[in-house]
N, C-alpha and C positions, 0 to 999 in steps of 0.2 A: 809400825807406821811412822812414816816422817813426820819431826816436829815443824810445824809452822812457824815461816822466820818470820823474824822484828818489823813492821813495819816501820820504824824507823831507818834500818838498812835500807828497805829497799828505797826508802825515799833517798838516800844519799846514790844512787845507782846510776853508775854511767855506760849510759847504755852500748856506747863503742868499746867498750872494756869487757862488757857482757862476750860481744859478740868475739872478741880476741881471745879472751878464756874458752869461750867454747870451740874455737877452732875456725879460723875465718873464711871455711868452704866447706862444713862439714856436710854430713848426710840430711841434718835437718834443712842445713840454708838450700840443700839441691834438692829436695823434695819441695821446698815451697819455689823452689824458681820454676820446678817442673809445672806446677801447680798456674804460675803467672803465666808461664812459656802456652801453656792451652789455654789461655785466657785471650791470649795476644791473637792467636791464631786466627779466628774469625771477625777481625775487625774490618779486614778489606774488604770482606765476602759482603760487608752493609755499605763500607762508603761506600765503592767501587762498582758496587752491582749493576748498575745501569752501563757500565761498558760493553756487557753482554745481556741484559736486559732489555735495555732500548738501544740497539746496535742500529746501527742502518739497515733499512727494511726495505728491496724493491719490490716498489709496488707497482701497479694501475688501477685504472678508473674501473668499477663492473659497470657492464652495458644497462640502462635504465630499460625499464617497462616500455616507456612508449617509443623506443626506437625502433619496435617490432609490430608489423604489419596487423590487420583485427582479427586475422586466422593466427594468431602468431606466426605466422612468417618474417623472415628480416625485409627491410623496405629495402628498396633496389637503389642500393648506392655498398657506400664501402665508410666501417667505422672505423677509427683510430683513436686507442683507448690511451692518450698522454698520462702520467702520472695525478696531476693535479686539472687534468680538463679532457673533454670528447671532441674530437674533430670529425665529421661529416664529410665524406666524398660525395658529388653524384658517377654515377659507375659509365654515365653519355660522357658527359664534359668534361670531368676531372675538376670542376670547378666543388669548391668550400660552399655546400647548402647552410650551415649555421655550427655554433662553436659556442658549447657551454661551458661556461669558468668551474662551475661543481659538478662532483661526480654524486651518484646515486650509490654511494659504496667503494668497497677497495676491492683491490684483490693482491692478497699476499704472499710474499715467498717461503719465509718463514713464520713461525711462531714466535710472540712479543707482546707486551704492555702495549707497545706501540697500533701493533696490529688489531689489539684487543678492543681498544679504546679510541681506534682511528687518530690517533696523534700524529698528524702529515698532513701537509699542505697547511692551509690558513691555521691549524692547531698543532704544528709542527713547536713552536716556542715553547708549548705545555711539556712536551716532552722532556726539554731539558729543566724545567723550572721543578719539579721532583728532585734535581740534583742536587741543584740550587738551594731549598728545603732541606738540602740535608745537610749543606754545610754552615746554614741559620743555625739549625738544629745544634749542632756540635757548640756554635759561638754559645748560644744560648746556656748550652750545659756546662760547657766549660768556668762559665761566668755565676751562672746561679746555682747547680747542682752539685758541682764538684766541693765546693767549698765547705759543702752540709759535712765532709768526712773530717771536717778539724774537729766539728764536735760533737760527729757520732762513730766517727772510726772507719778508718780506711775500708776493714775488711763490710762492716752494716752498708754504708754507700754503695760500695763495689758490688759485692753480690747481690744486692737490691736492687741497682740498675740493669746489673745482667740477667736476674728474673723478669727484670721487664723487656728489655730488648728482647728476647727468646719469643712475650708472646705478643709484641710488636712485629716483631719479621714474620711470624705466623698469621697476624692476623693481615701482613701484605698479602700473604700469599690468598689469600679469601675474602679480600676485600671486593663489592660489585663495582664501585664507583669511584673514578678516580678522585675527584677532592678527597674523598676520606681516603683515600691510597695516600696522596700527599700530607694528608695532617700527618699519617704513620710516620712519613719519611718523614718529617720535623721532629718528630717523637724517637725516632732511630736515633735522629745524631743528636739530640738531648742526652738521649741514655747511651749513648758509644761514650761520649766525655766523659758521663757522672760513672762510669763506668771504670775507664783509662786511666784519668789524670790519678784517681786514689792508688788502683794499684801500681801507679811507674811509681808516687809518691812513697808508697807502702815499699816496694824491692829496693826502692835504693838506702832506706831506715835500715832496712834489716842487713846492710853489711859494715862495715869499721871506714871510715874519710879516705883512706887508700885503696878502697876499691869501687865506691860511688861510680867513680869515670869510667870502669871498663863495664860495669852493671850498666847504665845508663846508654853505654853502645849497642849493647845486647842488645838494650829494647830497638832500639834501630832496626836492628839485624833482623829482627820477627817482624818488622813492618815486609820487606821485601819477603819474607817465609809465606807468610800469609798471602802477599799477591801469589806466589808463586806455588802455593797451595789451592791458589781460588779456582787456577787457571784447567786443571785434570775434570775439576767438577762440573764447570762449566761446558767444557767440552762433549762430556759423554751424558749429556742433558741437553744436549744443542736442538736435537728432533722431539723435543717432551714442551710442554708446555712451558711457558717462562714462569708459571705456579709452580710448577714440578722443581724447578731450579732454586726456585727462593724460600721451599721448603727443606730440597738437603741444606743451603744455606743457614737456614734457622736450626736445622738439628745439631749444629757443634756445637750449641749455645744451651744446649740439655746440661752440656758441664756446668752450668752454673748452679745447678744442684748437689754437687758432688761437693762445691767448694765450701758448703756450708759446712762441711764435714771434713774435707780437708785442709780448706784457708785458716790461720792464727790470725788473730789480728797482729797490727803493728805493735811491738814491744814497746818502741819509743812514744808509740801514742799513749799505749797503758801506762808507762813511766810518768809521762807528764799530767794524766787525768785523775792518778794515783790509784790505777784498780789493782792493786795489792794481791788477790785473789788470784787473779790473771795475770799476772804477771812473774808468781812463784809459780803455777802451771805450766807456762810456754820455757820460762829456763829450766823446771825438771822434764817436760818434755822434751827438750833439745836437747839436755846432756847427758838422756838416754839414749835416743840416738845416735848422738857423736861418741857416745863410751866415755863420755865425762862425768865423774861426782858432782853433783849440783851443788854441794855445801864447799865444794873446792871452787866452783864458779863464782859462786859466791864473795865467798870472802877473797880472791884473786881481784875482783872485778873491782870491790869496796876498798882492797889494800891500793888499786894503783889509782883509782878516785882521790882518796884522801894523799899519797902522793902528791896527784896533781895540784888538788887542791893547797897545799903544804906551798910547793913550788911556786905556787901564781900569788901566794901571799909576801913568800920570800922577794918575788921580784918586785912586790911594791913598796916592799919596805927595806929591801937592801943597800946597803952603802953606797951601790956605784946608780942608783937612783939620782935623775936631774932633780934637782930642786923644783923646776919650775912644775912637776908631773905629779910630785910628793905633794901636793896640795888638793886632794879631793872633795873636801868638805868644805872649803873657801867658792873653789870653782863649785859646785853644784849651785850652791847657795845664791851664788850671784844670779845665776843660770834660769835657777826654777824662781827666780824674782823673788826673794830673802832680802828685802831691805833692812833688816840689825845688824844695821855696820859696828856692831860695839862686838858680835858672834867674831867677825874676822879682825878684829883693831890689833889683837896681838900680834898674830900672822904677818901684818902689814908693818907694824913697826920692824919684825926681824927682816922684812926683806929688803932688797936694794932698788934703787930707780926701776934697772935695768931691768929686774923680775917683776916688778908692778907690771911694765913695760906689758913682757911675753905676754901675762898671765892677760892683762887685757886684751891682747889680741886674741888670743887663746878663746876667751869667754866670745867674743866678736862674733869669732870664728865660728863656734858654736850655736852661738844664737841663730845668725845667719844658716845654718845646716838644720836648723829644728825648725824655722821658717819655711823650709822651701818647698814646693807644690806646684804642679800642673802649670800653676802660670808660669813660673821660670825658664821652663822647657822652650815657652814661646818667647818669653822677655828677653832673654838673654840670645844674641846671635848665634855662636857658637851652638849652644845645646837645642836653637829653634832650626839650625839645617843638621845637628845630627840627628834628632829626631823627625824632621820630615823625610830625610834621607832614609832612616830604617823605615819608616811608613813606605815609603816606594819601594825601597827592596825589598821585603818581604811579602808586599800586596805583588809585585812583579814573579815573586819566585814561586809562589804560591799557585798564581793563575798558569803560569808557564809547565811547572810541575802536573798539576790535576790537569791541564788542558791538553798535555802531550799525551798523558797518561788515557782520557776518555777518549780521544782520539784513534789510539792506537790499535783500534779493528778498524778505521779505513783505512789504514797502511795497505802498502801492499801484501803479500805473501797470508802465510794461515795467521789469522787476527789472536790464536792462541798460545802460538809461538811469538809472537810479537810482543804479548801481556808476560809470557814466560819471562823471556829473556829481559824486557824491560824492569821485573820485581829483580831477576839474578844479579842484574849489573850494579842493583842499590848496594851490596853487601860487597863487591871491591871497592865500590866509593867510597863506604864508610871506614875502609882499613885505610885506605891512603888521605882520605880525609884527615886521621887520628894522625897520622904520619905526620902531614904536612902542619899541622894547625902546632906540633911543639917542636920542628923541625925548621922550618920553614917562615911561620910564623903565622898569625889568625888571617890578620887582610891578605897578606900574598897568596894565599891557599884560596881562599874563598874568590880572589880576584883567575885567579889561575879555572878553576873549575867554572865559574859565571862564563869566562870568556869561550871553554871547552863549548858550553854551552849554546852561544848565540853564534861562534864561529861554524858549528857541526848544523844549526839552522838556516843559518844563511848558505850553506854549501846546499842543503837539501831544497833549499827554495830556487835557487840557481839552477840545479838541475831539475827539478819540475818544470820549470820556465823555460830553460835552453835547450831541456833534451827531445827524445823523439820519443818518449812515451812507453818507448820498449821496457823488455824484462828488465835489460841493464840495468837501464836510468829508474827504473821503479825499485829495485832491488838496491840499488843506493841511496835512494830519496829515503828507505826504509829505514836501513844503515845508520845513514846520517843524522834521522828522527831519533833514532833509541840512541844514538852518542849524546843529542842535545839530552835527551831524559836522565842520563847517568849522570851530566855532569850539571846540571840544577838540582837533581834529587842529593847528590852532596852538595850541594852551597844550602839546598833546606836545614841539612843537619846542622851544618858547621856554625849558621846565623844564630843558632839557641848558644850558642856558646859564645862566638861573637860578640851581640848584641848587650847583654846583660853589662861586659865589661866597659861600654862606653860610657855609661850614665854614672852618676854619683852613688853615693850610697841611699841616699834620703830620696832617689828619684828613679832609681834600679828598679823596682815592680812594676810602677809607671810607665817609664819609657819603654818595658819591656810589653807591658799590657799593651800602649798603641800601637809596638811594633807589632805582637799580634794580632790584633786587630784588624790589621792593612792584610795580613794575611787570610783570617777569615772572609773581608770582601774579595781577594781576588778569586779563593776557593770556591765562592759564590758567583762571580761573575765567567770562571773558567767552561760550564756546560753551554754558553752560549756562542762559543766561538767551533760548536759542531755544527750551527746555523749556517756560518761565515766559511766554513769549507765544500758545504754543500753547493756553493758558488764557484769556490775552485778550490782545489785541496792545499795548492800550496800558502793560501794566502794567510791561517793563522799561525804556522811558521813563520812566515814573513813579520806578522804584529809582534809575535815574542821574541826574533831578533832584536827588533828596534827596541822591545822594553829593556830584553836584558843587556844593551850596550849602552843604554842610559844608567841603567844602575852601575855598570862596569866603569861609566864615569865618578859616580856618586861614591863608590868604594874607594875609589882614588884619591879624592880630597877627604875620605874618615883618617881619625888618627889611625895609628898600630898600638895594638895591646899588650900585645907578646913582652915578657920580659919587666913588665908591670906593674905596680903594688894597682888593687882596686881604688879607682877614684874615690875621695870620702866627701869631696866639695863642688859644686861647679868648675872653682878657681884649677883645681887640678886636671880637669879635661881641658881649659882652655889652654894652663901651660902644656899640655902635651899639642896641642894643635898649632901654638906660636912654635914647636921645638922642631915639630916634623916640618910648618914652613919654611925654619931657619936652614934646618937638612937640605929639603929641595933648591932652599937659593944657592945652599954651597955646591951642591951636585951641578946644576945650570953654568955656576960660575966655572967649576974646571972644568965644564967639556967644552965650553969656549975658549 
């Protein structure tokens, strides 16, 4: 039987060292991605649902009771059953006897929520506000659920959310009455979040700082899997009930039973919570797996720890150390308000003007950095247009994204091939996305893609507008639609990367929160623009050109990142925004 290590060891344990000794792809890391990879699968199958759920439904009006004679016979004229009203011939004249605004019932083409619960005409907005619900939902979870996994563990969150979403989508499916169908849908994207955010949090723990960024794409890459898995299902359920549908939906989500059984929690969480227990478990499991000694992972992982640790103390006390940097205990002091100036007097007398000098600005500098807060963002010009700036691009990218996306069964051609190919094209985006954003550069990339985007809707609204309606011009209006989609579904991704790099460090979560934020409302305001085509199809094309060539301004006057150290102050985002206006005046001045 193996001896039980020190906990002392493992308190000294770094957990990217762990993961390098044991092999930085081994059979265990591919068993738990396999593990995330089915997890990821059905998330579109709950956002998304209403693309095929509450699709567009032709309907009419059912003829009422009393429009039939007291033998039941028809009266002697002629009905005309409009969608949302009856019109009355008489069958002498051809004149209009009378003309009622409500119908006494529908009558439907297909099978839907829609049809179930008469969501059309005067209750036609209900229908989208479900969706709407469900991307509250997600804000909501993202914000108050998700965070419960810093201190009960990626894996208790995760799979306790997905125990409940499993008998939330079950319980749509047999819900009688739509407000509680809606509460569900609030309760879906509650538990999608508390669900998601831990495990992308937990996969990208579990591998060493050099592979974080292509883990991180991956998850990308299963978002577009998942549309493009949702699409077969939907399909050969098309004639079944819309229960029938959101019941296979909810059966991929039985996996979340399995995961109890095959999910580890995060290593790095156990490291930091110190479960000792759990933590000598998951490294003899893994380096049974990978055909590694666990007592060689071990002590590999502690020898290149203490290493490191060695190294970072070396460099603060080595010879070729500034002077002005070698002072920690002076600077803290002053910092965390240590008024016994008698603790630093000696310090001071060895040093020169010049180092008093640094050292106070230094402390300045710092004081100013542990000060800063929400108000900043708005006080300060600079940082109040780039963060109103990311508020609109990402509340822009966000509605234009989901809105193309719900949209995309009244395209023309089959509504499933449309949903298909619109999930496939996310997965070249996101390779040429990676390309461009270390290649290219962050803004130029994201500026390059926004434009793909509003230039490919403005072509599709032009020919809605100019054409003759035929197969052609439908068959390209389609085209041009799933272009706009591809090329805002990458500027979504690219913005998470983006975004973070403009803000300081003291104001990095924040600015990043509001820019999410802008995002959740557009995600929320996107199912009401299937209202606004039901007038003409091309015209919410036409609103998300004009948004996204306003943000394609607003990108224009952000700094560039690329090539960057991460801002640590205000002062550093605004020298970069003086440096790139100084650029632009030079470039204006030699092409004149």
């Amino acid at each position: 039987m193996a001896v039980s290590w020190d906990e002392k060891e493992l308190r000294r344990l770094d957990v990217d060292e762990v993961w390098r000794a044991l092999g930085r792809f081994g059979r265990y890391q591919l068993l738990q991605l396999l593990v995330f990879s089915f997890t990821n699968v059905p998330l579109a199958f709950h956002v998304l649902s209403v693309v095929f759920q509450g699709a567009s439904n032709p309907h009419t009006c059912r003829p009422p009771p009393e429009f039939l004679g007291e033998d039941g016979d028809a009266f002697n004229g002629t009905v005309t059953m409009e969608t949302c009203r009856i019109e009355l011939y008489d069958n002498v004249t051809g004149a209009i006897l009378s003309e009622t605004s409500s119908c006494d019932g529908y009558a439907y083409k297909n099978p839907s929520y829609i049809s179930f619960w008469d969501l059309v005409c005067d209750r036609a907005p209900l229908a989208q506000l479900s969706q709407t619900l469900v991307m509250a939902g997600m804000f909501v979870g993202a914000s108050c659920v998700a965070p419960f996994a810093d201190r009960y563990g990626r894996k208790t969150v995760h799979v306790g959310c997905h125990v409940l979403l499993l008998c939330v989508a079950i319980g749509m499916a047999f819900m009688p009455s739509y407000p509680g169908y809606m509460v569900l849908k609030f309760l879906a994207g509650m538990t999608i979040m508390g669900m998601c955010v831990p495990v992308i949090t937990h996969q990208l723990e579990m591998y060493p700082r050099e592979l974080r960024a292509a883990v991180g794409q991956f998850t990308s890459v299963l978002w577009a899997v998942s549309i493009m898995c949702m699409t077969p299902m939907a399909y050969f359920t098309r004639h079944y009930s819309w229960r029938t549908m959101q019941i296979v939906f909810a059966a991929f989500n039985v996996f979340s039973f399995l995961e109890i059984f095959l999910l580890d929690e995060s290593l790095r969480w156990l490291v930091a919570n110190q479960r000792f227990k759990d933590i000598e478990r998951i490294i003899r499991k893994a380096s049974r797996l990978n055909g590694r000694d666990p007592d060689f992972v071990l002590s590999a992982s502690l020898a290149k720890a203490d290493a490191k640790h060695a190294d970072g103390n070396d460099a603060m006390t080595g010879s070729d150390v500034q002077p002005v940097v070698d002072k920690p205990v002076a600077l803290i002091s002053v910092v965390d308000g240590d008024k016994d100036d008698h603790k630093c007097a000696e310090t001071d007398d060895l040093m020169n003007e010049k180092e008093k000098e640094a050292d106070k600005a230094l402390v300045k500098r710092v004081r100013e950095e542990r000060r800063e807060g929400l108000l900043d963002l708005l006080k300060d010009s600079d940082m109040r247009f780039i963060t109103l700036a990311n508020l609109y691009i990402w509340m822009t990218t966000s509605m234009t994204y989901y809105g193309i996306t719900l949209l995309s069964s009244s395209l023309f051609g089959s509504p499933y091939i449309n949903f298909f190919l619109g999930g496939f094209l996310e997965i070249p985006g996101t390779l040429l996305m990676m390309w461009g954003l270390y290649r290219i550069g962050r803004k130029k990339t994201i500026i390059i893609f926004i434009s793909v985007a509003w230039i490919s809707l403005l072509a599709a609204t032009l020919v809605a507008v100019l054409g003759d309606g035929g197969t052609a011009a439908s068959s390209a209006q389609t085209a041009l639609s799933l272009a706009g989609r591809f090329g805002i579904a990458t500027v979504f991704h690219a913005i998470w990367i983006y975004t973070p790099e403009l803000f300081p460090t003291n104001l990095r979560s924040i600015g990043v929160g509001l820019a999410s934020s802008g995002a959740r409302v557009g995600g929320m305001l996107s199912p009401f623009f299937k209202l606004l085509s039901d007038l003409a199809l091309w015209t919410p094309g036409a609103v998300f050109c004009g948004l996204c060539l306003l943000a394609t301004v607003l990108l224009v006057l952000l700094p560039e990142t690329t090539h960057r150290p991460l801002a640590t102050s205000i002062q550093d985002v605004k020298a970069w925004r003086r440096q790139d206006r100084k650029q632009n005046d030079e470039f204006v001045v030699k092409v004149n």
